[in-house]
N, C-alpha and C positions, 0 to 999 in steps of 0.2 A: 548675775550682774549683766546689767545690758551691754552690747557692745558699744566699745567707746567712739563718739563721734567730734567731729572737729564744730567748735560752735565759730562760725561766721557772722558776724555783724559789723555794718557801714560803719567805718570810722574805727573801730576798735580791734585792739591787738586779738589774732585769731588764737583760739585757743581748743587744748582737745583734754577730756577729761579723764584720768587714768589712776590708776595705785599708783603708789611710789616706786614697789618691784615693777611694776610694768613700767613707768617710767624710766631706771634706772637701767633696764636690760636696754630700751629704745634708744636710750641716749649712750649707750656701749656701742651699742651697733653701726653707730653711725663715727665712730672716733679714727681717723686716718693719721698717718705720720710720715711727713717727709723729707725724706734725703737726697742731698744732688740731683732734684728735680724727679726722684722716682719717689711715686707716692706707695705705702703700703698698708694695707689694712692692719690697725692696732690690736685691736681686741677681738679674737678669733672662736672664744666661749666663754664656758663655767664648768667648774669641773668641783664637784659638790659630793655630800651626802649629806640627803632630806633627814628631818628630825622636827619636834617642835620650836618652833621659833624661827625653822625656815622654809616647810614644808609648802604651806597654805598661803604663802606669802609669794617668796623669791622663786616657790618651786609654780604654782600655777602662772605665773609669768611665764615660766623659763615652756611651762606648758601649751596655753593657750597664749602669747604675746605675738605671737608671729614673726617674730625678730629670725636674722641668717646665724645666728650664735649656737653653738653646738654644746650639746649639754657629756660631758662625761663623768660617767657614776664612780668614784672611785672606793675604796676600800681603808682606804686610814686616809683620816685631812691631813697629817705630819707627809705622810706620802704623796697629797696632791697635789700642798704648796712644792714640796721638792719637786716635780714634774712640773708647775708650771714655772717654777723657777729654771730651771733645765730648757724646757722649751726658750724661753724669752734669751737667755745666754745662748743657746745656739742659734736665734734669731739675728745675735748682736743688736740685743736691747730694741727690734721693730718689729718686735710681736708679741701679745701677753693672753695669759690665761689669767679669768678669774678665777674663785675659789670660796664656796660656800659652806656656812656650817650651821648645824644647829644651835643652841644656846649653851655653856656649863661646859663639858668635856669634849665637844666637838668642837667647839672653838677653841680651848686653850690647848688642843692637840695643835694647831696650825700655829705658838709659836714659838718654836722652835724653826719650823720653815722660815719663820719671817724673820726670823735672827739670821738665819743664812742667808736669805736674800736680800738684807739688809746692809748685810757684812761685806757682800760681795758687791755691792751695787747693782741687783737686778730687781728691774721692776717685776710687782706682783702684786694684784690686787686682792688686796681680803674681804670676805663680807661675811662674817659673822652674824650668827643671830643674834636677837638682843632679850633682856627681857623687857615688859609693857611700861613702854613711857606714862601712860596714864598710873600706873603703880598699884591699878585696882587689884590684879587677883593675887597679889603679890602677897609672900612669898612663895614662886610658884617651883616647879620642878626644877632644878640642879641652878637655883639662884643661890648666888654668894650675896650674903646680907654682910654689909659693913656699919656696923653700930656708931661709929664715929661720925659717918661720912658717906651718909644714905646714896648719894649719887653713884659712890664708886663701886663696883662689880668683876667679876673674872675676867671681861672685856679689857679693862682698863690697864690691862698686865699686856698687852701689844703694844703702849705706847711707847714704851725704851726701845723695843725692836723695830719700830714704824718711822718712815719719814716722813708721813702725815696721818692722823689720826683724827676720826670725828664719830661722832654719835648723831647719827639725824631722828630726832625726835619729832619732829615735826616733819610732813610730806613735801613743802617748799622747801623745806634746807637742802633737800637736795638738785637745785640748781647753784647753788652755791659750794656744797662739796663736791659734786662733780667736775665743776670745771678745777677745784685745787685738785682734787685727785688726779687729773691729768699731768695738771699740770706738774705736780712734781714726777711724774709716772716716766715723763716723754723726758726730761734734762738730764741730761747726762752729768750733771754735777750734785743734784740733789736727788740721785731716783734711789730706790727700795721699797720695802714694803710699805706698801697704803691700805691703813684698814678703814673701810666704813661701818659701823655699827648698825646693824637695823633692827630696832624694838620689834615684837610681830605684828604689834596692833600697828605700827607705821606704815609698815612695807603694804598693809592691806587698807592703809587709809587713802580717800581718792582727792585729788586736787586736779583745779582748771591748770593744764600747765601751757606755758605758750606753744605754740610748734613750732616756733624759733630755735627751742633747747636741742631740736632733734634732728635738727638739718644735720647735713653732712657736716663735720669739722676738722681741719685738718691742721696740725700742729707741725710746726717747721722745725726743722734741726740746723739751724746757721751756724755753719764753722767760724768760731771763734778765729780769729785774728793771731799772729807773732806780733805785737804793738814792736813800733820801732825801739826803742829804747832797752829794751828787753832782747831785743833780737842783734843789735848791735855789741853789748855787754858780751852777749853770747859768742859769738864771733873774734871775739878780743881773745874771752877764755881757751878758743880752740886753736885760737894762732899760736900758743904758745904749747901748746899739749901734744906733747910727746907718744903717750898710752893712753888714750880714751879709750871708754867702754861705755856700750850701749848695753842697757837691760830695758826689755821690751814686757810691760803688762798690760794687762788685759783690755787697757785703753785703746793699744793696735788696733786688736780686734772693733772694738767695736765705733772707730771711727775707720773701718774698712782701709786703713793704711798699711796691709801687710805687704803690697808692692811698692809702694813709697819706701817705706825702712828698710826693706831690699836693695835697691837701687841707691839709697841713702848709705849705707854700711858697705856696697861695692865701689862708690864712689871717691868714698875718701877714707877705703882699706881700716875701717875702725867694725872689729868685732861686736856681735850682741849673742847675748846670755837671755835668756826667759825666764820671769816666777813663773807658776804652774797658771797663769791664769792668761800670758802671754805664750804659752809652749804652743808652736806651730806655726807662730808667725813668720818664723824663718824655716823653710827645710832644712832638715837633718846635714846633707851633703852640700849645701851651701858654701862657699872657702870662708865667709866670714863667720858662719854661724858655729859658736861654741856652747849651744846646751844650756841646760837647766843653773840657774846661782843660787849659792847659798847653802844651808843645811843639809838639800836632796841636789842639789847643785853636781857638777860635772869636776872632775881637775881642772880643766884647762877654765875653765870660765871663774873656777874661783882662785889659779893661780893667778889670771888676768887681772879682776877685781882687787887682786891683795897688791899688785903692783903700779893699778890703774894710778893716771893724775888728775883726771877729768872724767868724769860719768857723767851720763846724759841717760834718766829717768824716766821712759817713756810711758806715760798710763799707768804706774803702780804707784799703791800706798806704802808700798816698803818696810812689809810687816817683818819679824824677827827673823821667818825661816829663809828669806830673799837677803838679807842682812848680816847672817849668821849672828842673830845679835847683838846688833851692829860691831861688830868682829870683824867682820868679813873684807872691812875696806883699809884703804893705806888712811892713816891718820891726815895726810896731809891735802889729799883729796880732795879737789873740788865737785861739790856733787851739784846737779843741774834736776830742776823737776819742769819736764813736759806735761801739763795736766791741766784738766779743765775745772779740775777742782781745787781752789786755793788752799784750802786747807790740807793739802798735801804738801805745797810749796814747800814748804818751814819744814820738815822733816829733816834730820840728822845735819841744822845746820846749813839748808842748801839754797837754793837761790830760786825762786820762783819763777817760771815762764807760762804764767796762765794762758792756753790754747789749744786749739783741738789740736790731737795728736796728726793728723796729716797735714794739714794747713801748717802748723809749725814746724814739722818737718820740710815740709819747702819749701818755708821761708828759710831756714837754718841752710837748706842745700842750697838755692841760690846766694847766701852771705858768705857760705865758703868756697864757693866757683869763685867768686869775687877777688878774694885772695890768694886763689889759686892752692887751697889747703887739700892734702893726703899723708897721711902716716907713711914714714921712711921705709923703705925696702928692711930694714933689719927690725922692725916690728910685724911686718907683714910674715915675715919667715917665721918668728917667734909665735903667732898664731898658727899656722898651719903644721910648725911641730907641736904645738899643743895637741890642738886636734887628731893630729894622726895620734899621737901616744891615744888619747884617750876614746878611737872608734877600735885601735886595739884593744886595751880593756874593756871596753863593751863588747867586743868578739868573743873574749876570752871570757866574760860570767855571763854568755849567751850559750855557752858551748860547755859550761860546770858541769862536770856530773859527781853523783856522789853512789855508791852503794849499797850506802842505806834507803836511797829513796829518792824522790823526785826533788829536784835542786828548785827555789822558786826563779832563781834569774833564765835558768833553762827553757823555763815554761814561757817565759814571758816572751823570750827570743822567739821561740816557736809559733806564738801567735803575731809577734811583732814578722815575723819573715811570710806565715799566711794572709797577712788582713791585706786585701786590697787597698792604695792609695786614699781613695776617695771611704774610705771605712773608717766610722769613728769607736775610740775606745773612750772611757767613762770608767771613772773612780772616784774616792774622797779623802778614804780614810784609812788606818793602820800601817803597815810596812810598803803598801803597795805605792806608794804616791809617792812615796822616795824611791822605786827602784822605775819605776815611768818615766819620772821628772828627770834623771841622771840618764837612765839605758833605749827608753822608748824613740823609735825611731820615725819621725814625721815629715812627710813629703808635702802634703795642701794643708793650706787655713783650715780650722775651725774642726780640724780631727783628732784632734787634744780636748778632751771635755774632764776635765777634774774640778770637784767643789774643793777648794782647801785654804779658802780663807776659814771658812766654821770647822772643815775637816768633820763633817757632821755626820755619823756612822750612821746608816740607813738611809742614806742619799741615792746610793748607787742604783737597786733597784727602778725604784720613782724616776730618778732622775734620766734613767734609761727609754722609759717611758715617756718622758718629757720634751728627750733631743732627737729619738725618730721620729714624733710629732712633726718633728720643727725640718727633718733631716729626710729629702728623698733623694740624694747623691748615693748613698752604701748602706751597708751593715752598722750597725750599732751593737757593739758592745762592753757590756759593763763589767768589770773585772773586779770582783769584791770578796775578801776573806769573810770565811764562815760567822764570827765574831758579828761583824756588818750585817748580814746576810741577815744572820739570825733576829736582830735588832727590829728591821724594817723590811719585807721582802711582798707585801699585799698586792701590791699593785702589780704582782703579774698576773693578777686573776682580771686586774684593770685590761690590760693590751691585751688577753685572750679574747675579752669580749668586743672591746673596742678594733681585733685583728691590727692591729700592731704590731709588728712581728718585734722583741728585741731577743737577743742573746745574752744570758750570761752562763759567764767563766768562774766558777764557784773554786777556788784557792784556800783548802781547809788545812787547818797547821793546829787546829783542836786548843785554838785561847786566841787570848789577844797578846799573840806571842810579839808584835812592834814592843807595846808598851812593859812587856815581862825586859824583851833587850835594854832599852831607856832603865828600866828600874837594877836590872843586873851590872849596866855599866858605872850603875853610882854606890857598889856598896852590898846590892843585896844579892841573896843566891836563887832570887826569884819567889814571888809570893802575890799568889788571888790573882793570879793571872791564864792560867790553863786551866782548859775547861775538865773538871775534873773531880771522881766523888770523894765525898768526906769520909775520913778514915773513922771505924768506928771506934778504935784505942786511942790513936792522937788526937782525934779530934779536928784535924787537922784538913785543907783540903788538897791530900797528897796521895790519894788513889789512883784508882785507873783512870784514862781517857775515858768521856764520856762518849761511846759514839751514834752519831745520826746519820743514817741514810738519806742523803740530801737528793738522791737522785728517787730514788721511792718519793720523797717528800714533795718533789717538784712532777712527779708524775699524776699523783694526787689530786692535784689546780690542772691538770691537765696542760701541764709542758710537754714536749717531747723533750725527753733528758737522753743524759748518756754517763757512765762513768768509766772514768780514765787512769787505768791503771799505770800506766808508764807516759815517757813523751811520742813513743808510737803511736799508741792507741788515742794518744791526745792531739794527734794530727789525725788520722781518720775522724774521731768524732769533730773536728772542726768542718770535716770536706762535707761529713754526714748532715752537719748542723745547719750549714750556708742552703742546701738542699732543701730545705722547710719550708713551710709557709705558715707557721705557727711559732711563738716563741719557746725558743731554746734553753736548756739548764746544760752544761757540762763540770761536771765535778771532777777532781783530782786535788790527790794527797799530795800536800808539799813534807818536805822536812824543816820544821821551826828554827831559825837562825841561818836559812842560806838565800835572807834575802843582801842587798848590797850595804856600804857600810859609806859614814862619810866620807867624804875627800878634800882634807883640807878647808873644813869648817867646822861650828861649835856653835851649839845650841847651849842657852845658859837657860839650867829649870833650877829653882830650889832645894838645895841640898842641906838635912841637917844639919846645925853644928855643936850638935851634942846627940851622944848616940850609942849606944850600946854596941853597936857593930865596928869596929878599928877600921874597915873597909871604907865604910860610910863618912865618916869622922875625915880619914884620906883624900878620900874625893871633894868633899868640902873645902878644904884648902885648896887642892889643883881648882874648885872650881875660884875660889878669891884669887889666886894669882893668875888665872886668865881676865876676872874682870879688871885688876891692876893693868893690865896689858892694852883693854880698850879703850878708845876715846870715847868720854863723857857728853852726854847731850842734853 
């Protein structure tokens, strides 16, 4: 193809001639985003694997386009959306990776990503391959033919997971999907995944497009407003509140307010709690700061909550595990939603304060200078003996030992008292994210990286990948049980080649012993839950442990691994590990059931109520008289 030239003529819009992949990368390339007057580059690449449908297309773009966009090759798409969704959340939503795929099994591997990043509100763009808008060679390799409803395909299955969705059949549409894909990309109240569809015949068809689409653009982030009336209401509620409680999510972060709610929560001596997606906004040793609420929640943070009058909601959707199903609160409660998204407002009954999380923060602080509001010296005391009881109990299952074997709170302590400050840890899924959420000890922003809105096992990995991208402060590392591990683990072949250095902390208990607990507690004596071979008389899967050499396994991909027989040897390997310049595997056996347990919270799952087991049958009732107990929504 010739190289593409700008046509120039008097009078008329200039224009340059390009494919649609080439157009689509140029027009990435150029997409800025700003905040508080600091502008930052949006879109920083593509992180793909070639196949038909995107090879010849989106890949000779990515080839020959000339664009500053960096291409990274990865190894599962499930794993690359996880990574660029990782990256973009450690960015605090001002930085995105794309994400491309073939047509058929390479797309529909991404989504699952896109439910996560969805769920969570982090943007990520998808660009799937399509099959040929023209429909000629059709039915062609790994097309889903819909006999009903010719238009629809395997594609069409990211629209529940998407916050915008399009199929560009034609080479112009895509000035008009571009600019919505932005646009929902960059708002903080509509962002998640954005798939664009690209047919192959499209991506390589060429169109005059203007050179207007490709200037620079730069999309603003205007802090939303405390509207008066809203903000006044607010203030009324607080003159009268006795126990407030702040719970801090993910929205801190990412309108950069973790020193505002600081200075907010010292000011007028009212404590804050974290969901997992707000953990770090407050240091650990903070006097106001009381830990994780909820289900993986702290004592003191869920005895505050059960006695609170007034909560103040900052950036969370206030899903079941922040909630203890909605359990967790005093009935009488008034609950407050700080959020830029309405549609949080209304949640368990609460009063809507649509705003960015800092801006209404300091409208809320200057309303209560105003009237000179602070919590009583005999609340402040009641916090801070909260707290102490409960950095004792974290001393005390940081320091567990047991005889049989490695305790998992031990281990955790050990790498919690190693990691440098500025060092991020990463998780998602199984028992691990309750004893972080509850024991983990954070000093700066943004060194808490847990997925747990999806809780989506094989995150950790990827997603490890995704936040030292985004992260050149410290260490990164991921802490994920074997279960996880084994699920999704590709992408350390990704950082090796890309020299990305990440670490993981490989935590084997041989099942998905969270979920065996969860099932033991309601009834049963445990069952398809360890990993483990089938007996050849019962039939049954009640044999030995299966075991795998994880450390061999990870030597393999060319880690430098280590295995950790005790919590000695698991602080050498940590000294040995930081020493690298290559990414790290450290493996260690825990003992199954010694990770932490609730505190004064209740998770409601579905319990039979009819059942062969009396056990089961039992717990079924205790669970209807605790739903008798909660207030109705």
């Amino acid at each position: 193809m010739d190289r593409p030239e700008n046509t120039k003529v008097k009078g008329v819009m200039e224009k340059i001639r390009l494919t649609m992949a080439q157009a689509l990368l140029r027009f990435l390339d150029q997409q800025f985003i700003e905040l508080d007057g600091t502008e930052h580059k949006f879109v920083h690449g593509v992180m793909g694997i070639f196949g038909h449908g995107n090879v010849t297309g989106l890949g000779e773009a990515l080839e020959y386009g000339g664009t500053g966009l960096r291409y990274i090759q990865g190894n599962n798409e499930q794993g690359l959306v996880h990574a660029a969704t990782a990256f973009a959340k450690q960015k605090n939503r001002l930085g995105i990776y794309a994400c491309t795929s073939s047509i058929g099994p390479g797309a529909t591997n991404m989504i699952t990503g896109a439910a996560a990043a969805t769920l969570n509100r982090i943007p990520v763009l998808l660009l799937p391959g399509d099959i040929f808008a023209s429909r000629q060679p059709d039915p062609v390799l790994q097309q889903i033919e819909t006999p009903w409803d010719y238009g629809v395909n395997a594609n069409h299955a990211f629209k529940p997971v998407s916050r915008y969705w399009d199929c560009l059949e034609r080479p112009e549409q895509l000035m008009t999907a571009g600019l919505n894909a932005m646009r929902v990309l960059t708002d903080p109240a509509d962002t998640g995944a954005v798939t664009l569809c690209l047919p192959q015949d499209t991506q390589a068809e060429a169109y005059d497009y203007p050179t207007s689409f490709f200037e620079k653009r730069i999309w603003h982030l205007d802090r939303r407003p405390l509207h008066l009336r809203p903000l006044r209401n607010t203030v009324d509620l607080f003159r009268n509140a006795q126990r407030p409680l702040i719970i801090a999510g993910g929205g801190v972060h990412y309108s950069l307010a973790t020193e505002t709610l600081r200075k907010f929560a010292n000011n007028f001596r009212i404590p804050v709690c974290e969901t997992q997606a707000g953990k770090s906004a407050m240091s650990w040793n903070d006097e106001m700061s009381v830990g994780g609420v909820g289900v993986t929640g702290t004592s003191a943070a869920n005895l505050l909550a059960k006695d609170a009058d007034l909560i103040l909601v900052v950036g969370s959707r206030l899903q079941d595990f922040t909630t203890s199903s909605k359990h967790g609160f005093a009935v009488n409660a008034k609950i407050l939603h700080l959020n830029v998204r309405p549609f949080d407002g209304n949640k368990m009954d609460g009063i809507a304060l649509q705003a960015d999380a800092k801006s209404g923060l300091e409208a809320l602080s200057s309303g209560l200078k105003k009237i000179g509001y602070k919590t009583s010296d005999a609340y402040a005391n009641k916090i801070s003996q909260l707290k102490s009881e409960w950095n004792t109990e974290v001393d005390r299952l940081y320091a567990l030992k047991n005889d049989s074997g490695n305790v998992q709170t031990q281990i955790l302590g050990t790498l919690n008292e190693f990691v440098a400050p500025e060092d991020v840890i990463l998780c998602a899924a199984g028992s691990l994210p309750g004893d972080l959420h509850r024991l983990w000890r954070c000093e700066l922003p943004k060194t808490y990286h847990l997925e747990y809105g999806y809780s989506c096992m094989g995150y950790e990995v990827a997603g490890a990948l995704g936040a030292k991208l985004a992260w050149n402060e410290g260490e990164v590392y991921a802490i994920v049980g074997d279960g996880s591990y084994l699920m999704l683990h590709s992408e350390i072949l990704t950082s090796l080649k890309e020299h990305i250095k990440i670490n993981i902390v490989l935590l084997d208990n041989s099942g998905f012993q969270c979920i065996k607990n969860l099932q033991m507690a309601h009834g049963s004596v445990g069952f398809g839950n360890e990993f483990r071979f089938r007996e050849t008389e019962s039939g049954r899967l009640t044999g030995d442990i299966t075991p795998v050499d994880f450390k061999k396994y990870a030597e393999a991909l060319g880690v430098k691994a280590f295995y950790a027989e005790n919590v000695y040897e698991f602080r050498e390997a940590l000294h040995a590990a930081k020493q690298e310049k290559i990414s790290t595997l450290i493996e260690i056996k825990v003992l199954p059931g010694t990770m932490s347990d609730g505190y004064n919270s209740w998770w409601r799952v579905g319990i039979p109520e009819v059942s062969n087991c009396d056990a089961t049958v039992a717990s079924h009732s205790e669970m209807e008289a605790e739903i008798r107990k909660a207030k109705a929504f």
